[in-house]
C-alpha positions as CSV (number, residue, x, y, z in Angstrom):
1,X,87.2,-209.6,41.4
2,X,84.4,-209.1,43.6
3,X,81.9,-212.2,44.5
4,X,78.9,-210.1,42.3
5,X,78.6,-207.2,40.3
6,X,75.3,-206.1,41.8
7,X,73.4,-206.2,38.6
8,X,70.3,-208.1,39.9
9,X,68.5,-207.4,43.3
10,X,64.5,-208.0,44.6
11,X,61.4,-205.8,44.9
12,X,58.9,-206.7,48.1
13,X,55.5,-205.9,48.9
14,X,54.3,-206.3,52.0
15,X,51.6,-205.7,54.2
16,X,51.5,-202.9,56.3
17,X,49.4,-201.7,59.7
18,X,47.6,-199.7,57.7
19,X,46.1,-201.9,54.9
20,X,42.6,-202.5,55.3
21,X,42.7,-206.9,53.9
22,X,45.7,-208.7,54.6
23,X,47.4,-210.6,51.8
24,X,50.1,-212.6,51.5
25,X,53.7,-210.5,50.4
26,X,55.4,-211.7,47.4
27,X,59.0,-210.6,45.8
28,X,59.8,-209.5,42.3
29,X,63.8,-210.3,41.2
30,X,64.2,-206.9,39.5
31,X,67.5,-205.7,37.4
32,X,69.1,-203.2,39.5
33,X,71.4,-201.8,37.4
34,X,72.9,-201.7,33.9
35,X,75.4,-199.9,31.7
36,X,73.6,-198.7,28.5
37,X,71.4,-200.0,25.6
38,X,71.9,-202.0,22.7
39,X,71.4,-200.3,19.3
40,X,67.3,-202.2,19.4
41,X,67.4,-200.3,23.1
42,X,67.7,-203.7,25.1
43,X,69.7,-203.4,28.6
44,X,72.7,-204.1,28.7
45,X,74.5,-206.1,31.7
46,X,78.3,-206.3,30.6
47,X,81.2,-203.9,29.3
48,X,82.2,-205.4,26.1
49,X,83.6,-208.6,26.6
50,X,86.5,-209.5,24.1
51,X,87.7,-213.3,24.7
52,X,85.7,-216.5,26.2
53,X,87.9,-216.0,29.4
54,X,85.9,-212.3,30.0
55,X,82.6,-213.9,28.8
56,X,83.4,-217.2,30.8
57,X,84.2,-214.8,33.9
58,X,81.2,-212.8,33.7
59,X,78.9,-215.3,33.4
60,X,80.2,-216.5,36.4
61,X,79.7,-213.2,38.1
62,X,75.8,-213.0,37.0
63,X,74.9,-216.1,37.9
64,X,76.7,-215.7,42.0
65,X,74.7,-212.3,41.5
66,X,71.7,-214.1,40.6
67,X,72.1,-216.8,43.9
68,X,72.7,-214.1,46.2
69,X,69.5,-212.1,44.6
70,X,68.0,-215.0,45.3
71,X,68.7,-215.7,48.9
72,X,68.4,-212.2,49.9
73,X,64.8,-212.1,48.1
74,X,64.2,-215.7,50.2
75,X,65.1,-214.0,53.6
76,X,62.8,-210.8,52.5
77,X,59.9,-212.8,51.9
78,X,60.7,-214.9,54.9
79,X,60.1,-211.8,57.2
80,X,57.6,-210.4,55.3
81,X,55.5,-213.5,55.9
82,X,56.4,-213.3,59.8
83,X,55.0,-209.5,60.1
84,X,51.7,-210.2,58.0
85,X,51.2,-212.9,60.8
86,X,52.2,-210.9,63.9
87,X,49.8,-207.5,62.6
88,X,47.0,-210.6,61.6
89,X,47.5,-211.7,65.1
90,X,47.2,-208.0,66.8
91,X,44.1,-207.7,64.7
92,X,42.3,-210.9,65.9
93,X,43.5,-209.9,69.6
94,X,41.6,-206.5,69.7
């Protein structure tokens, strides 16, 4: 089995040359994928999962999905953070 299954992933907004205010970027943790609905039309994130071991397992899966999410959304936001700064910076410079 693979580390994750790729079912959670992040959303940025960042500044860009051409906005006319700066503002800080921020990240949204966003589902990125799943299988079908439920019968009430919720998402759903699993194949059907038969014993404790599967549900056990997959669990695990989400939740080393969910840290890796996470760290990639950290490292996003990181950078986004450092280009507001540098095209605040060319701004004041002009």
């Amino acid at each position: 089995m693979s580390k994750t299954i790729g079912r959670f992933g992040h959303e940025v907004t960042k500044m860009t040359k051409d906005d006319r205010l700066p503002f800080d970027p921020y990240v949204m943790l966003c589902l990125q994928s799943y299988g079908g609905t439920t019968r009430d039309r919720a998402p759903t994130i699993s194949a059907h999962l038969m014993s404790e071991d599967e549900i056990d397992s997959y669990v695990s899966q989400l939740k080393a999905d969910l840290d890796t999410a996470g760290a990639s959304a950290k490292r996003a936001l990181k950078a986004a953070k450092e280009q507001t700064q540098r095209i605040v910076s060319e701004r004041g410079a002009k």
